[in-house]
N, C-alpha and C positions, 0 to 999 in steps of 0.2 A: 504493500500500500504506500500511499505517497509522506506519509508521517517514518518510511523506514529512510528515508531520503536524507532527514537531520536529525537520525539517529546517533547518540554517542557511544553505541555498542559496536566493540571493535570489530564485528564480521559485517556491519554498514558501514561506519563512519565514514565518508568523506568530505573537507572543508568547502569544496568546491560549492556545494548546493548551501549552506549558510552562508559564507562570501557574498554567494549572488543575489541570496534573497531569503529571507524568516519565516519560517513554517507557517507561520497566520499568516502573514499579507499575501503568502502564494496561494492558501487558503479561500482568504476572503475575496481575490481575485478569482479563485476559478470559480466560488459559489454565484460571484455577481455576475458572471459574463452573460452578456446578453446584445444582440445583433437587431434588432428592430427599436422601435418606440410605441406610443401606445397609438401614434395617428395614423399608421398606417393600414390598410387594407386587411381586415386578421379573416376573410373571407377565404382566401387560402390555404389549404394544408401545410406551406412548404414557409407561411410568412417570416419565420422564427429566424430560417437561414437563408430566404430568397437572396437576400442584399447582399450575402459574403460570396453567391455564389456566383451573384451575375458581375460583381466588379472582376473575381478570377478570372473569369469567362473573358470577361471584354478587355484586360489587360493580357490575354493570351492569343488571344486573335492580334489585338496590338505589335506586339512585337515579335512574332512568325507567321510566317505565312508557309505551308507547306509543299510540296513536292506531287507529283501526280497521281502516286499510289495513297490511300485511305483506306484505314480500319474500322469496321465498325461491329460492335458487340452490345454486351450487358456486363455488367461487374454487379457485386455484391456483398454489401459490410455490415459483417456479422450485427444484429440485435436480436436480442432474447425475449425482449419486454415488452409492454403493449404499446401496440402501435396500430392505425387505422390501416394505414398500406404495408404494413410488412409482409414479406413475402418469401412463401416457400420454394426452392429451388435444390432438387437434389441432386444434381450434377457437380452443384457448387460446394467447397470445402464449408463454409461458412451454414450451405442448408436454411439458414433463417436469417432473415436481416432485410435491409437496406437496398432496396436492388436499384442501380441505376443504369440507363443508356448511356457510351460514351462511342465516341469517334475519336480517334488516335492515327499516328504516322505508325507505319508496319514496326518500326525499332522501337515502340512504346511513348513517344512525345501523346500529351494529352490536349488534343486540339477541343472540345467541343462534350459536354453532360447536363444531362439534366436528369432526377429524383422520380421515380415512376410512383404516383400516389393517389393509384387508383383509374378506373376508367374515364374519367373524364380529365386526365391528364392532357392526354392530347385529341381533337376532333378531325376529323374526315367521314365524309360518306364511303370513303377506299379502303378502310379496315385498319386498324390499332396500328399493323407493324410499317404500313405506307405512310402514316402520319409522322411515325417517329423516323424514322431514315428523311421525310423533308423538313421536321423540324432540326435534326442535327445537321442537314449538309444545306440551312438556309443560307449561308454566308460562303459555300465553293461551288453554289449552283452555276453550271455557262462558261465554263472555264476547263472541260475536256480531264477531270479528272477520273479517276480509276476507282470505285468503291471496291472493297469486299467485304463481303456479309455472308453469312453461313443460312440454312434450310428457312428457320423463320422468318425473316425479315423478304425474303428473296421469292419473285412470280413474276409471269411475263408481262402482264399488268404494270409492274412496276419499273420492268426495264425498258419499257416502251418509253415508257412517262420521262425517267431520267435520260435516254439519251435524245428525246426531243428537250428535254434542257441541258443538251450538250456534255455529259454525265456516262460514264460509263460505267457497267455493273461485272463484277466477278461473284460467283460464289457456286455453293451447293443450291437444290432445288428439293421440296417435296413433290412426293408424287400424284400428290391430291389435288394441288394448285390446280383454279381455275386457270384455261387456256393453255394446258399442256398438250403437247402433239399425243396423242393414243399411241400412234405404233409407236413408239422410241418409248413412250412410258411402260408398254404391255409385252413388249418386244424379252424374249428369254434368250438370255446370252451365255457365252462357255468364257471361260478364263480367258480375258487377252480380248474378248471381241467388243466393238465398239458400234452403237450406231446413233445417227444425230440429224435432226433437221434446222433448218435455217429458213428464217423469215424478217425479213428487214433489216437485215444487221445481228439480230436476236439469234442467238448460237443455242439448243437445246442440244446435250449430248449424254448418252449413256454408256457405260464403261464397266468391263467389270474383271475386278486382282480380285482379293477375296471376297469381297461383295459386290453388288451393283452399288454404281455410285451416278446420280443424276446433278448435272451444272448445271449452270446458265449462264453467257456471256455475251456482252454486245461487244469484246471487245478482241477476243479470238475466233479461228477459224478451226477447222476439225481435224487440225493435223496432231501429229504424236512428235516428242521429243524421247533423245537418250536420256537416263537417270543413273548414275551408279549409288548402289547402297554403301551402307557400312564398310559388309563385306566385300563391297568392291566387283559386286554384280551389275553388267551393265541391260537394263531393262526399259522396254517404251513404254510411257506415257503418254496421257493427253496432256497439251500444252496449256489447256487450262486449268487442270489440277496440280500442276508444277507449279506452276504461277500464284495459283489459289492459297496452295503449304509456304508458299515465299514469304508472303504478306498481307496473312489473317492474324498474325499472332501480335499483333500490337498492343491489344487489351490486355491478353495474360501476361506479356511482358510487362507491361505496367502495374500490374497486380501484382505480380512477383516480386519487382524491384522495392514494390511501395512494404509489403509484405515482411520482408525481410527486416526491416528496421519499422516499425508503424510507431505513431504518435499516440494514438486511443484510446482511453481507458474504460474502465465500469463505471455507469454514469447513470443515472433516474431520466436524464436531460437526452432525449435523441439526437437534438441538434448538436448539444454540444460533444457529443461522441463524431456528428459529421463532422463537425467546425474542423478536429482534429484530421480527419481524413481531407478534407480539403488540404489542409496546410501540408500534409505528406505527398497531398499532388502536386503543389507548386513550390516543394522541392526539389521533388524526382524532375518535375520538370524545369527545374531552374540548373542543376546539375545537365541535365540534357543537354541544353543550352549552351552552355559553360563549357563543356568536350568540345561540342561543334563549332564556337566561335573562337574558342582560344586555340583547337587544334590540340588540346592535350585528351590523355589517358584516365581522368582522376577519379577513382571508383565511388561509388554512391554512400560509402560509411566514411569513406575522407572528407567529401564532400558535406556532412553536415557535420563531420566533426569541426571542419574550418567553420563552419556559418556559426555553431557554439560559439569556437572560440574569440571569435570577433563581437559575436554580443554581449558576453562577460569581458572582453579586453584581454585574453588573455594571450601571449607570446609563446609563440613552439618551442621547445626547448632543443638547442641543435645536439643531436649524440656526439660525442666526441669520437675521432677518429684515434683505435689504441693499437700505439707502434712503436717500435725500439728505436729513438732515435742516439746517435753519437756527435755532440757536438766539441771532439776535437780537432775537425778542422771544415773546412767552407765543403756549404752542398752545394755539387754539381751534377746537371744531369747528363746522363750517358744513353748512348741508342744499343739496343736489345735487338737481337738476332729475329724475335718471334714477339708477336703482338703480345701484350699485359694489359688487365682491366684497368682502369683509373682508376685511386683508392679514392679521392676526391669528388668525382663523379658519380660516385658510389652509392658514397654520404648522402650524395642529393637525391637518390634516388632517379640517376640518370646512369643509363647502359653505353661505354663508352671507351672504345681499348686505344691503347699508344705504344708505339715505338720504346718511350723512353720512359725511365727509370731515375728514382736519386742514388748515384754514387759512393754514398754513406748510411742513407735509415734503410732499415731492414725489417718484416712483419716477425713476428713472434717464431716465424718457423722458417727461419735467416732466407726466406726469399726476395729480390728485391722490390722495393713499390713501385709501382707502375702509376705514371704522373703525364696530366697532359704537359707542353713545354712551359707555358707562359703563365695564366692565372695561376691554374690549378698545382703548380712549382709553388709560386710564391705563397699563393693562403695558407699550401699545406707545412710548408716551415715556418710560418707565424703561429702556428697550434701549438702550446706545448704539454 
């Protein structure tokens, strides 16, 4: 519980959480939080956290705009307690909770969600799953992007619709969907065999490895590609099921990443168990961000351990580099026959080999150190 945080029993203890803040005002701040006022519209289910959800929303749209291919699912965060829309899903590790629609880039960037709370979430005379696929892609309609969606969401109905708004559709299909072709639906196939119709662009195809599997595509044709597995079997595919396994998996990456480290505690307050889950998405995706623009590597638990440490003030502590040095007489560097790591570069947590060596310090197992020439010479003889 949150009271073991400023605990002074030595198998808690750490000063870190009193430094930063006192048991009661962490307290009485989280008892008081609250995201609305009392003028607003409480005709809503969702009023509590609408506001925190549309400014993430619209600071996300702000500052990226995505690439061609788009994800789209459902995600779902765990709640036990009552709630008017909670909802049952047993597919999902969670099973009860919080279900919502999102839209994602295939590497898990979270473009686009909103809170399903109930049937009159969203309205269409086209049916629930058309509604929500044009509520989330309101903002990339006309602009030739690539959706994928999995059996729910996905009919030829719908892939009509989106690529007359310029829209392209990947996914699986059910087999019940009004406007399916009969024979490709009805059609009994052996291992390996394929058959498929085409009507305006709209790709209906059926396949079948160890089961029948039914697409849909406005955006491929009905040829097959190579696949090598694991083991290094080389086997055809349809190029839309290639495609499909590419860049469906945006959501549970996002889930996953988010997953792994979560904010969220046990709480009476639904919202405020969201509030937490929000701010775990616009980390994972500000870490996103952060890789892509600066070009680095920096994994998702470095990354919020730096965003910690800058809101306490606190400074990294550099390891010291431990080595035998001899100062009795001047270091100089010398060139090695065979590449050596940089012991320097090391430190930094950069991968980084050199020619050369100091002519006098030696590591603890008389090998020489391997040193870039110029900085990385100098800082490392100013250590002592």
């Amino acid at each position: 519980n949150f009271k073991s945080y400023w605990s002074n029993d030595s198998l808690y203890y750490h000063p870190l959480f009193g430094q930063g803040m006192c048991r009661n005002r962490f307290e009485t701040i989280l008892r008081c939080l609250k995201f609305y006022d009392d003028t607003c519209d409480k005709s809503s289910r969702l009023h509590k956290i609408e506001q925190v959800m549309n400014h993430l929303i619209g600071n996300i749209q702000k500052v990226y705009y995505p690439g061609e291919n788009l994800s789209l699912d459902e995600g779902l965060l765990l709640w036990r307690g009552r709630l008017q829309f909670r909802q049952y899903i047993p597919l999902k590790k969670a099973k009860f909770g919080i279900k919502t629609y999102e839209l994602c880039t295939p590497d898990g960037f979270v473009l686009n969600f909103f809170i399903y709370c109930g049937k009159d979430t969203v309205h269409n005379e086209n049916g629930h799953a058309y509604s929500v696929v044009y509520k989330l892609l309101q903002n990339y309609l006309g602009k030739w992007h690539t959706v994928y969606m999995d059996n729910y969401y996905n009919s030829v109905q719908l892939a009509a619709s989106l690529y007359g708004n310029k829209t392209k559709v990947v996914g699986t299909l059910r087999k019940n969907r009004r406007g399916n072709p009969k024979f490709v639906v009805e059609k009994k196939l052996k291992k390996g065999e394929s058959i498929f119709a085409i009507n305006k662009n709209i790709l209906v195809q059926k396949w079948k490895d160890k089961r029948e599997v039914l697409t849909i595509s406005t955006k491929h044709n009905a040829s097959f590609q190579d696949v090598t597995s694991k083991r290094g079997i080389i086997t055809k595919k349809p190029s839309t099921i290639v495609d499909y396994n590419k860049n469906m998996s945006g959501i549970d990456r996002s889930d996953q990443m988010i997953a792994y480290y979560s904010s969220p505690r046990k709480s009476l307050r639904w919202y405020i168990k969201f509030f937490f889950h929000i701010m775990d998405i616009a980390i994972w995706n500000s870490c996103w961000l952060y890789n892509k623009t600066e070009s680095t590597n920096m994994n998702y638990l470095q990354f919020r351990n730096e965003i910690a440490r800058q809101l306490l003030g606190i400074s990294r502590i550099k390891k010291a580099i431990s080595l035998i040095h001899n100062n009795e007489r001047n270091h100089c560097p010398k060139k090695l026959s065979k590449r050596v790591r940089c012991r320097v570069c090391s430190a930094r947590k950069v991968r980084k080999d050199t020619f050369f060596a100091c002519d006098t310090c030696k590591t603890s197992t008389g090998k020489p150190v391997g040193l870039c020439v110029n900085e990385c010479f100098k800082l490392f003889h100013l250590i002592k």
